[in-house]
Structure formats: C-alpha cells, structure tokens
N, C-alpha and C positions, 0 to 999 in steps of 0.2 A: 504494500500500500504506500509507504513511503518511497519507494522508489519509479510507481509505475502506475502509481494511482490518481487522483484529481490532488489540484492544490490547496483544494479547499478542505479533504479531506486529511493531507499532510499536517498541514497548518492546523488539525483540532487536537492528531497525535501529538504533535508539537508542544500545541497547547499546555494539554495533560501531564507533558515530561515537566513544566517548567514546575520550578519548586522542590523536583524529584530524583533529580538524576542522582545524586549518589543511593539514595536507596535505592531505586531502579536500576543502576549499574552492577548492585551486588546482587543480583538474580540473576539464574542463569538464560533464560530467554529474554527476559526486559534487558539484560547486557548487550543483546543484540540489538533491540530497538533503540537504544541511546546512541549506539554509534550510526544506525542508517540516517537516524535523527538527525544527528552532528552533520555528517557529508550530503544531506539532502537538505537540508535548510535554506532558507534564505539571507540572504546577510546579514541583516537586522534579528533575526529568530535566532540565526548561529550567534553572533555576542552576547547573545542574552544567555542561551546556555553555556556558554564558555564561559561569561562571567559567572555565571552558578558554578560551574568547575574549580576557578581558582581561585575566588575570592574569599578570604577567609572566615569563618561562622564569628559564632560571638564566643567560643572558647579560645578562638586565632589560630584554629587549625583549617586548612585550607581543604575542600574536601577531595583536591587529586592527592594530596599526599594518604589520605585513606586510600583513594581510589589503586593507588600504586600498591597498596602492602593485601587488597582483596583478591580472591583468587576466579572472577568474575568480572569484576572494575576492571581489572589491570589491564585489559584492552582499551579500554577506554582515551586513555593519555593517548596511547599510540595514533589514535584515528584524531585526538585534538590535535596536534601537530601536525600531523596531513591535511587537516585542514583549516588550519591556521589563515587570520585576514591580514592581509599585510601591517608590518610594524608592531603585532600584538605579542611576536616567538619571545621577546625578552621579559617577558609576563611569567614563561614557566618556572623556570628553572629558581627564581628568588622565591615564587611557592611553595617547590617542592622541593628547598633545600638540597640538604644532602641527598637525596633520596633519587636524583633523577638518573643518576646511571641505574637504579631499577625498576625504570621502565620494561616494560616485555609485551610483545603479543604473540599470540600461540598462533605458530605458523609462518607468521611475519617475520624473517628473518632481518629485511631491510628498514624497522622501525630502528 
C-alpha cells in the first residue's frame, strides 16, 4: 500500500506512524512499515518522522539510539540514512553518540 497504493491512502498510514515509530519499529512487521514509510514519504511527512527519530524524549534519550540496540528497530537507522534530505546527515551521528558504528541491517551489507 505504501509503495503502490493511492496517496491518499499513504498519507493516512503515515499519519498513524506519527507519534509511533519507535514502538512500531520494535515489532517485527510494523518494523517493516516504518521503513517503507521512511522511503515513501513525502518530504514534508519524511522530516517529521525523522524528526521523531532523532530528537531526543524528555529523559534526553534520543529514540535511534534505542532504535540501534533493538533487534527489530535496528533496521530502521539504516533506511534513515538512505534516505536522508539534504544537509540533515550531521543530525545522526551527535544523537547517537557512540553508538553509530552499531548500526546494522540484516542483509544490507552496504549500510
């Protein structure tokens, strides 16, 4: 649906993630829909959830640094980075501290 569906119908999936994705990321199917989410979005819809990505909660933990140590999320980071909007790449890496050489996608050898 998100990739091949109506836009209107994207845009409600979409909807629904916002507010969601780190829960949604650590399930093993909704882990799926947060990335087709990610790469199908529109550019206004993708910074909103990318801002939900890295910016950090009210304990100042950012939620890709979760998302890197889950064994579900951990895809997730990979596909933010593939689809990165210009000028926003230097956003990750001071979120996710130390943590960014564990990034991994299963599969994705070239993340």
């Amino acid at each position: 649906m998100l990739e091949q569906g109506k836009p209107q119908d994207r845009n409600q999936v979409i909807a629904k993630l916002r507010g969601q994705m780190l829960n949604m990321a650590r399930h093993k199917f909704a882990s799926n829909v947060c990335e087709k989410a990610l790469v199908t979005a529109g550019i206004e819809e993708r910074r909103i959830l990318i801002d939900e990505i890295i910016m950090p909660k009210t304990d100042g933990v950012s939620p890709i640094v979760s998302m890197m140590k889950d064994q579900f999320a951990s895809t997730l980071p990979c596909s933010y980075i593939k689809v990165l909007i210009t000028n926003r790449s230097y956003r990750l890496c001071p979120s996710a501290g130390t943590n960014c050489g564990g990034i991994r996608s299963e599969g994705d050898s070239d993340c």
